[in-house]
C-alpha positions in Angstrom: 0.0 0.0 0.0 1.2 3.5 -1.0 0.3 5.8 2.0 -0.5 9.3 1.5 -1.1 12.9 3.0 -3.6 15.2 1.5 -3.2 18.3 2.2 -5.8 21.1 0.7 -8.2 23.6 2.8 -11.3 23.3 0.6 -13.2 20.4 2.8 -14.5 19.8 -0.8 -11.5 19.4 -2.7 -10.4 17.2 0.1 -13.0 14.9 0.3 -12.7 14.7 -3.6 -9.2 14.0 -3.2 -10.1 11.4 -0.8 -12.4 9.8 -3.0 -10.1 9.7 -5.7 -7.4 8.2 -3.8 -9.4 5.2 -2.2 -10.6 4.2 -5.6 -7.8 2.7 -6.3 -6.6 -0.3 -4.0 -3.3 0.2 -4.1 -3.4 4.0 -2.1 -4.0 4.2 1.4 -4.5 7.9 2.9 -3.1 8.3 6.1 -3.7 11.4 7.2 -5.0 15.2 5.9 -4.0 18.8 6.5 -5.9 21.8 6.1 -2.8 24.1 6.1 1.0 24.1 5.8 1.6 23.9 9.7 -0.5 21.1 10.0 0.8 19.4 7.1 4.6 19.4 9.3 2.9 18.1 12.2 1.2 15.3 10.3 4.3 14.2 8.5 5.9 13.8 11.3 2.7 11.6 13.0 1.9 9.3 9.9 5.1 9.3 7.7 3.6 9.0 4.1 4.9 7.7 1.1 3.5 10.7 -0.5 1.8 14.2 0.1 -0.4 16.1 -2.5 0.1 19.2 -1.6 -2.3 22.5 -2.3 -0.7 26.2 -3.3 -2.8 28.9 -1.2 -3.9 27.8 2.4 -3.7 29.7 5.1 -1.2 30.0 8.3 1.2 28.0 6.0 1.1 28.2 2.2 2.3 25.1 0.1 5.9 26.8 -0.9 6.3 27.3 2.1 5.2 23.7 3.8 7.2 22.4 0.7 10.2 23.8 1.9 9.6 22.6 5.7 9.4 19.2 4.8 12.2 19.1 2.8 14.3 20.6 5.7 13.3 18.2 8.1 11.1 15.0 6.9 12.1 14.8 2.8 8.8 12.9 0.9 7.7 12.9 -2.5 5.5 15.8 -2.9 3.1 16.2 -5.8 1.5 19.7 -5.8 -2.1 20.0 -7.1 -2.8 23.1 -8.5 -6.7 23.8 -8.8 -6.4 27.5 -11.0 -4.7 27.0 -14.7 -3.5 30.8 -15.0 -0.3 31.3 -15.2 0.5 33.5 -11.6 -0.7 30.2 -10.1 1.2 27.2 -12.0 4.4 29.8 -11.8 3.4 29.5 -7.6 3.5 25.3 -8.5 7.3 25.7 -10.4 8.1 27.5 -6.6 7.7 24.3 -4.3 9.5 22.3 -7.3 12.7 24.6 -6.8 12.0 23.6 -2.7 11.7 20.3 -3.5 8.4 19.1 -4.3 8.8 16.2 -7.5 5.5 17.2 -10.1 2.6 19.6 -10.4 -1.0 18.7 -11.8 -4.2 20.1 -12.1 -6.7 19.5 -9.7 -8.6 16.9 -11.5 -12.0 17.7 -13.0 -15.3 16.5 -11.1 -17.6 13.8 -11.3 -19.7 13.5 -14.8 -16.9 16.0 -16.2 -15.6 14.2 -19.7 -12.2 14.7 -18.5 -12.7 12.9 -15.0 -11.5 9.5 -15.2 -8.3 10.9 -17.0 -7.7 13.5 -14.6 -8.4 10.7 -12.1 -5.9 7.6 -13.7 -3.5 10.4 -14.0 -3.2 11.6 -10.5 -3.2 8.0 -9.3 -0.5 7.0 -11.7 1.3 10.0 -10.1 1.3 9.1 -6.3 2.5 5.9 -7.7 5.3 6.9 -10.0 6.3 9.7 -7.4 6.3 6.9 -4.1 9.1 5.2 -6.0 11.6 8.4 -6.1 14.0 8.2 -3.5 13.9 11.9 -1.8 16.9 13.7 0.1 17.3 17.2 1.7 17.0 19.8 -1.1 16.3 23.2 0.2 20.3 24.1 -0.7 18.2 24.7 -4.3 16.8 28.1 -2.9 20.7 29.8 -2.1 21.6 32.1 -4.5 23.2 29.9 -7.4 27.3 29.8 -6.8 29.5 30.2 -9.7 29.9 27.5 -12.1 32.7 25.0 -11.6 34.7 24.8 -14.1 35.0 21.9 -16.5 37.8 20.8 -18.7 36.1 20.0 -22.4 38.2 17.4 -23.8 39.8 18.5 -27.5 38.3 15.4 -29.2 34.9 16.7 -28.7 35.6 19.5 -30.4 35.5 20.2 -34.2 37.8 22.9 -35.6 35.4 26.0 -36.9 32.2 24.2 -36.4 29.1 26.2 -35.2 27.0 25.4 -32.8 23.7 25.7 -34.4 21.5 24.3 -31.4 21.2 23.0 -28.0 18.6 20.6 -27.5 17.6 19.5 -23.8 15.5 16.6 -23.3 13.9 16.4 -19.3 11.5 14.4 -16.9 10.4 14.6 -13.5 13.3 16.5 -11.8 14.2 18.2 -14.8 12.4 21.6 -13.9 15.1 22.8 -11.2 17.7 20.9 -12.9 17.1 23.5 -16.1 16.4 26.2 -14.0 20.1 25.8 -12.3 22.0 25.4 -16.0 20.0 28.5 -17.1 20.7 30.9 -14.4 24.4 30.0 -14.8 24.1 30.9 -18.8 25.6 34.2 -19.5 23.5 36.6 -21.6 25.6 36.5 -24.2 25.5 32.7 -24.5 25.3 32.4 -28.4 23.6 29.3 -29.1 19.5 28.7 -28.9 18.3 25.9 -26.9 15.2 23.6 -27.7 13.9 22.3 -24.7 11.3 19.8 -24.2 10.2 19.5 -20.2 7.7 16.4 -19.7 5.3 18.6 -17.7 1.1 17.7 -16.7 -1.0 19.6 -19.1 -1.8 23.9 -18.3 1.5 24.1 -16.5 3.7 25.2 -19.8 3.0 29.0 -19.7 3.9 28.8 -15.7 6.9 27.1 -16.4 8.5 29.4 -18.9 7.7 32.2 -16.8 9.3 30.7 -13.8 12.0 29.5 -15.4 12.4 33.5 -17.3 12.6 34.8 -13.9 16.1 33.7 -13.4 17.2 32.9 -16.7 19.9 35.6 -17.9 18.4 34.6 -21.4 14.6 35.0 -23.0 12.8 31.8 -22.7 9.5 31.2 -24.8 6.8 28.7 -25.8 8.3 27.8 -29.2 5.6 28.8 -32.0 5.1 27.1 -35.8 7.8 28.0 -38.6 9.7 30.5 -35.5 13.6 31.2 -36.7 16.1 30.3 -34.1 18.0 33.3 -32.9 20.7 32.7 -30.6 20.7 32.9 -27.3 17.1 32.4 -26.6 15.5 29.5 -25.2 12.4 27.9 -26.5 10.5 25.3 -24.6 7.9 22.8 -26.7 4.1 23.5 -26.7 1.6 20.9 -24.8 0.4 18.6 -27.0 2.7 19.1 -29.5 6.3 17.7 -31.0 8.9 19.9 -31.8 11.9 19.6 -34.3 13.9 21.6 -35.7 14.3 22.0 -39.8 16.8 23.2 -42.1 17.1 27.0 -42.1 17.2 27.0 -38.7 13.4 26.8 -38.4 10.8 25.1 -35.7 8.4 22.8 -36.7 5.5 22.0 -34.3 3.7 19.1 -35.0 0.9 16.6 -33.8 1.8 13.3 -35.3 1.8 10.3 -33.1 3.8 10.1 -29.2 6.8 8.8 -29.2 7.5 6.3 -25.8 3.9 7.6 -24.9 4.8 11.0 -25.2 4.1 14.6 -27.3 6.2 16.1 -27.2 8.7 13.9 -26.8 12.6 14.2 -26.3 13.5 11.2 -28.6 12.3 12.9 -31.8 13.8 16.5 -31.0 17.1 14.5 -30.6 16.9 13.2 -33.4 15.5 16.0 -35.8 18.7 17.7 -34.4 20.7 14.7 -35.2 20.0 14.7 -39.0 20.1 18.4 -39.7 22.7 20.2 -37.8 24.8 16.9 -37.1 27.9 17.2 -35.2 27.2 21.5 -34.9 24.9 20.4 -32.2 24.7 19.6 -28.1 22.3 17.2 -27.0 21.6 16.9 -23.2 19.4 14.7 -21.2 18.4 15.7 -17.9 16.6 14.1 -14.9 13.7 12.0 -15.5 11.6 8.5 -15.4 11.6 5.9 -18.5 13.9 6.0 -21.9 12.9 9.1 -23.5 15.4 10.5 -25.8 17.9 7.8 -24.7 18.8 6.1 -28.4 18.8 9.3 -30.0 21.3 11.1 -27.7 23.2 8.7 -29.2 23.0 8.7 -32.2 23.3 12.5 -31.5 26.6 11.4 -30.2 27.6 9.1 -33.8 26.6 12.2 -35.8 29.5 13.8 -34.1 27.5 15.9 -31.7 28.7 16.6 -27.6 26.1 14.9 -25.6 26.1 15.5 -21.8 23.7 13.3 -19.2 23.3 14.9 -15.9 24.8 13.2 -13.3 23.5 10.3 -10.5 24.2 12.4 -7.4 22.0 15.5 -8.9 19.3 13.7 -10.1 15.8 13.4 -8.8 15.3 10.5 -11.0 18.3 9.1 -12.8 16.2 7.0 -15.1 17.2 9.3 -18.6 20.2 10.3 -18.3 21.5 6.9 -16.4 19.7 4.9 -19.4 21.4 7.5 -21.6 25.2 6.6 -19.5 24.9 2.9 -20.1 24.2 2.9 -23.6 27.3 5.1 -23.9 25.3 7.7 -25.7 26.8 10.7 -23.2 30.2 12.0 -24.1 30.0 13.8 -20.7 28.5 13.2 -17.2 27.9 16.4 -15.6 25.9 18.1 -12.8 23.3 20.9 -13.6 27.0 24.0 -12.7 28.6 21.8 -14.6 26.6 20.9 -17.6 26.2 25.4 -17.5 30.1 25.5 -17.6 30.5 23.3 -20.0 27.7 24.4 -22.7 29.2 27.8 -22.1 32.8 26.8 -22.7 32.1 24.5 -25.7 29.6 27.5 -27.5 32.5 30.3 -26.8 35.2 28.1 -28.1 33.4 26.7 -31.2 32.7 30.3 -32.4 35.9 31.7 -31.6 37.4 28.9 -33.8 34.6 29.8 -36.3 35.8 33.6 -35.8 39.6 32.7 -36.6 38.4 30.2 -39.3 36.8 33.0 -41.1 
C-alpha cells in the first residue's frame, strides 16, 4: 500500500481528493491537513509515502510547507494546483525549486468528460512519485554559486564548427535541474536551446515564466515556422512535437507520441541529429523511462557533444542513467557543470569559427 497525506483547505476538494485516492486499491490515505503547519505536524505523525500538496492555504502556504518538509522530513511531494492561470502554475514551479517532484491540475469532477483521465493520472502520479528516492534539497533556494569549471576534452571539439542548437530533453526533476543550467548561462551565450520539459497539461506558460525569472536569457513557448536566434530558449508546446528544420526553423507538430509521449525528447534529438549533425549539443536531464535515450546517441555518432546529468543530482536518474549505459553521453555532468560546460564548448566553437573565417 502507498500511504498518502492530502493536504488542501477546501473540505471539498479534500473529500474529492479522498475519494479519488481510495478508488484505487493500491493507495492508502493516512492522514490530511488543512494548512501548511499542520501538514509538518502530520508528516511527522503518519510518515507517508507521498503528500499532495495544495498552493494557497492559510497560516502555511504550500511553498512554504514544501520547503519545511524538505528541511526536516524529505517525501515525495506532488502539488495540485486547482487554477490554470499562469500566476498560479508559476506558484507550483516554486515548491518544485524547494523540492516538491510534479505539479498537476486539480482533476476535473464527477460527470466531467475529462474525470476518469484526470483521475488515472493523479493515481499513476502518487504511484510513479512513491518510488523516487527523496533527500534534503532546500540548498536549491541559495543564490546559485559560480559554475565550476570543467575541462572540455579536445576530441569533442571540431575545428570552426558552429553550434547551431542545444537541445535538452527532461522528466520529473528536470524543472530545477534546467532552471540551475540557465541561471548560470551568460547573456551573451550564443547558441539557442530547444527544450522539451515532460510537464502535466496547463502548467507550460507557468513554467517558462518561472524559469524567465532567473534565466539571464529569453525563454519562450516555441511557435510554428519560428527562426532560431541565438541565445534564446524555446520550450515545446503541450500537446505538440517539436523539431527543428533546415534554415534553422521550428516545426510543431501533432503526429503520433513517441515512448507515450508529445512532445517527446526522442524525436527532438533526433531531428537535431540529422540536420545540424555534429554542430549540435544534446543533453538529457533528470527524468523516469527512456525518452530520448537512443537518440542522444545517435546524436553522439553524428558527431554531436552529448552530456547526461549526473546520478548524485538527479531526482530520477532514469534518462540520463539509461542515456550513461548505452554510452550515448560524451559527458557526465551536474546541472554547474553541464552550465560551464555548454558555455565553454559554444565560446570556443565560435571563436574557432571567428579565426576560421
Amino acid at each position: 500500500m502507498i500511504r498518502v497525506l492530502v493536504v488542501e483547505d477546501s473540505p471539498t476538494v479534500r473529500d474529492f481528493l479522498l475519494y479519488i485516492l481510495g478508488s484505487d486499491p493500491d493507495t492508502e490515505v493516512v492522514g490530511t491537513a488543512e494548512d501548511g503547519e499542520q501538514a509538518l505536524a502530520a508528516v511527522e505523525r503518519t510518515r507517508p509515502d507521498v503528500i499532495t500538496m495544495d498552493v494557497h492555504m492559510p497560516r502555511m502556504n504550500g511553498f512554504d510547507a514544501t520547503r519545511r518538509i524538505m528541511e526536516t522530513y524529505p517525501t515525495p511531494i506532488i502539488i495540485v494546483s486547482g487554477t490554470p492561470d499562469v500566476a498560479e502554475t508559476t506558484k507550483a514551479f516554486r515548491a518544485i525549486e524547494a523540492g516538491a517532484l510534479a505539479a498537476l491540475p486539480r482533476p476535473a469532477g464527477i460527470g466531467h468528460p475529462d474525470y476518469e483521465i484526470n483521475a488515472a493520472d493523479l493515481i499513476r502520479t502518487v504511484k510513479l512519485m512513491a518510488e523516487v528516492k527523496v533527500v534534503k534539497r532546500w540548498a536549491r533556494l541559495r543564490r546559485p554559486e559560480a559554475s565550476p569549471a570543467v575541462t572540455v576534452s579536445a576530441e569533442v571539439l571540431i575545428p570552426a564548427a558552429n553550434i547551431a542548437v542545444v537541445a535538452v530533453g527532461a522528466s520529473t526533476g528536470g524543472p530545477p535541474a534546467l532552471q540551475s543550467i540557465l541561471s548560470r548561462l551568460p547573456g551573451s551565450f550564443l547558441a539557442p536551446l530547444l527544450v522539451v520539459q515532460h510537464i502535466a497539461a496547463g502548467f507550460t506558460d507557468g513554467f517558462v515564466e518561472w524559469l524567465g525569472q532567473s534565466s539571464n536569457l529569453p525563454v519562450h513557448i516555441a511557435t510554428q515556422s519560428e527562426r532560431l536566434l541565438p541565445g534564446h530558449v524555446y520550450v515545446a508546446p503541450e500537446g505538440l512535437h517539436m523539431k527543428v528544420t533546415a534554415g534553422q526553423r521550428l516545426l510543431l507538430s501533432q503526429e503520433r507520441a513517441e515512448n507515450g509521449l508529445r512532445p517527446s525528447v526522442s524525436l527532438l534529438f533526433r531531428s537535431v541529429a540529422q540536420v545540424c549533425g555534429a554542430n549540435s549539443i544534446g543533453v538529457l536531464l533528470s527524468g523516469m523511462g527512456k525518452d530520448g535515450v537512443q537518440e542522444l546517441k545517435l546524436m553522439k555518432e553524428q558527431g554531436a557533444v552529448t552530456i547526461a546529468q549526473d546520478r548524485e543530482s538527479s531526482v530520477v536518474h532514469g534518462m540520463p542513467g539509461e542515456a550513461i549505459r548505452l554510452g550515448a553521453a560524451t559527458h557526465v555532468l551536474s546541472p554547474e557543470g553541464i552550465a560551464s560546460a555548454l558555455a565553454s564548448l559554444v565560446e570556443r566553437r565560435f571563436a574557432e569559427r571567428g579565426d576560421a573565417q
